[in-house]
C-alpha positions in Angstrom: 0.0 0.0 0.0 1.2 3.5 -0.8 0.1 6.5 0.7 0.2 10.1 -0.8 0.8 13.2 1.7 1.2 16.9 0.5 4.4 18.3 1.5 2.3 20.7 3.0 0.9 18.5 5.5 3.9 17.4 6.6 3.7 20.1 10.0 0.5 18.2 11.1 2.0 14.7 10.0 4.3 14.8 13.5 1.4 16.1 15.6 -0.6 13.3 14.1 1.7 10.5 14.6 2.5 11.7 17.8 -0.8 11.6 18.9 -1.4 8.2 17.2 1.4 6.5 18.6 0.8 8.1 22.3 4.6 9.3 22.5 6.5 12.2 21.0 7.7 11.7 17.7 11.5 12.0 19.1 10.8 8.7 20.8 11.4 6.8 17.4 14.7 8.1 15.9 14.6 6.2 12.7 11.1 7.8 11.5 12.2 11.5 13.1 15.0 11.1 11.1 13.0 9.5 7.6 10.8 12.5 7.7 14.1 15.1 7.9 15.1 13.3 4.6 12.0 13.6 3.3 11.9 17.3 3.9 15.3 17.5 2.4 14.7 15.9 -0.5 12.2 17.7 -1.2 14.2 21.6 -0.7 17.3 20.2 -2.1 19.0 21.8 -4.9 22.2 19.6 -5.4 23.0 15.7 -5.1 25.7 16.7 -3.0 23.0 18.2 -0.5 20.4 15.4 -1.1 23.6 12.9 -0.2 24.9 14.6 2.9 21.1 14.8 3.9 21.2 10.6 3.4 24.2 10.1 5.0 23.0 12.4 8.2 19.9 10.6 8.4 21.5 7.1 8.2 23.9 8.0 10.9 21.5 9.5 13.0 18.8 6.5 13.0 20.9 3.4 13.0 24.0 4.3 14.6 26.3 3.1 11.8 30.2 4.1 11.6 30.2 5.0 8.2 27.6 5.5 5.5 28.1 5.6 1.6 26.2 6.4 -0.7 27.7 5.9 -4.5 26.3 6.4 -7.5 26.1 4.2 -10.8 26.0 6.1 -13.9 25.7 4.2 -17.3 29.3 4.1 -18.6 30.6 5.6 -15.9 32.9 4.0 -12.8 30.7 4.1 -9.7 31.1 7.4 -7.6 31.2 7.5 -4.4 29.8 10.4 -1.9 32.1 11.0 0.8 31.1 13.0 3.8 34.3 14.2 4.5 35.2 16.4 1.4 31.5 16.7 0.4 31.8 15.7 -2.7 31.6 12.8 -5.1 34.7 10.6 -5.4 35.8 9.2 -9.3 35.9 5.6 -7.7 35.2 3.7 -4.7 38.9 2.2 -5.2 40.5 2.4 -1.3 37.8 2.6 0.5 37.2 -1.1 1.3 33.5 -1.2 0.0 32.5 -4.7 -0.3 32.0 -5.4 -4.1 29.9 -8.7 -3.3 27.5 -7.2 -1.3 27.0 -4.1 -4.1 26.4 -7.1 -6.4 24.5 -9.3 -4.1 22.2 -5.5 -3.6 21.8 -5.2 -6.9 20.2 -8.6 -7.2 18.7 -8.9 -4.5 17.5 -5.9 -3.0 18.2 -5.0 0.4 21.8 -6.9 1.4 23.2 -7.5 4.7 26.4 -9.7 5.4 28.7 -10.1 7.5 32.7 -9.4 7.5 35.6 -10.5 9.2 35.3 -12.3 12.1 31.5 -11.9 13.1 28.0 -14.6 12.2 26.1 -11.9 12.5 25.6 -9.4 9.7 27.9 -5.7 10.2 27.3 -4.9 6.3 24.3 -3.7 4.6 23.6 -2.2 1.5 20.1 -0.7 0.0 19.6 0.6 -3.9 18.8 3.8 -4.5 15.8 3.7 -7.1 13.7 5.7 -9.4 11.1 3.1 -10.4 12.7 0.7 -12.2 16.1 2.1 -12.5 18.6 1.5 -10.4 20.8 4.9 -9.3 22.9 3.4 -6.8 23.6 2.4 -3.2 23.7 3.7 0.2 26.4 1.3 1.7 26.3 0.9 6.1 29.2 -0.7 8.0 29.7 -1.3 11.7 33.1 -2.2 13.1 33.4 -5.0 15.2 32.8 -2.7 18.3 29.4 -1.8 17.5 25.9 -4.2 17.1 25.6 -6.0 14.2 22.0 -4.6 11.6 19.0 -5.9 12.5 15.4 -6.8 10.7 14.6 -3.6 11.9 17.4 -1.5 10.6 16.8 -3.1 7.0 13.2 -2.6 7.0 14.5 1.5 8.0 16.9 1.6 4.9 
């Protein structure tokens, strides 16, 4: 099921799910933080902007050490976004993105694997779509300090 809001009614959208869930909308940081995105992407006038916005966003509601998003471009190496410079990389060459999983995500959907020495999953990938075509990914990881992704972290990206 899909469900159509006007961006106008996005003020009373947070009244309304606060009220409907009986608890401030801060309680839940992974929908606080959706509907920032969505306000972004909707007032952004750049990728870079739209980018940062996603990699704020997915820091923010999952708690992830480093966030990715890189961009496919029909004969074109992929180009990564990083945070850092602000900008979009020529390659993702050095900075130890899985390749596997960006295949496994492209086939698949929604990826999550784990790497090194941990069985449970401290990788996931989502595509970035525009109905059918496929734009990119947003790349997660988690060191080996931090909680491995969850159901409810993919569901999220």
């Amino acid at each position: 099921m899909t469900q159509t809001i006007c961006i106008a009614d996005v003020g009373g959208l947070e009244a309304a799910m606060a009220n409907a869930q009986g608890r401030p909308l801060h309680v839940d940081r992974q929908l606080a933080s959706l509907l920032a995105l969505t306000r972004m992407a909707t007032a952004a006038r750049s990728e870079q902007v739209l980018l940062g916005a996603a990699v704020h966003a997915m820091r923010k509601a999952m708690k992830v050490d480093r966030v990715i998003p890189i961009l496919e471009r029909p004969g074109q190496p992929r180009s990564p976004y990083l945070e850092a410079t602000r900008q979009l990389a020529e390659s993702i060459e050095g900075l130890n993105v899985d390749l596997a999983v960006l295949a496994k995500c492209r086939s698949e959907g929604i990826a999550a694997v784990w790497r090194g020495s941990r069985p449970k999953p401290n990788v996931a990938c989502a595509p970035i779509r525009t109905g059918a075509q496929n734009l990119g990914f947003i790349y997660c990881d988690r060191t080996d300090r931090t909680a491995e992704f969850t159901s409810i972290d993919l569901t999220y990206m």
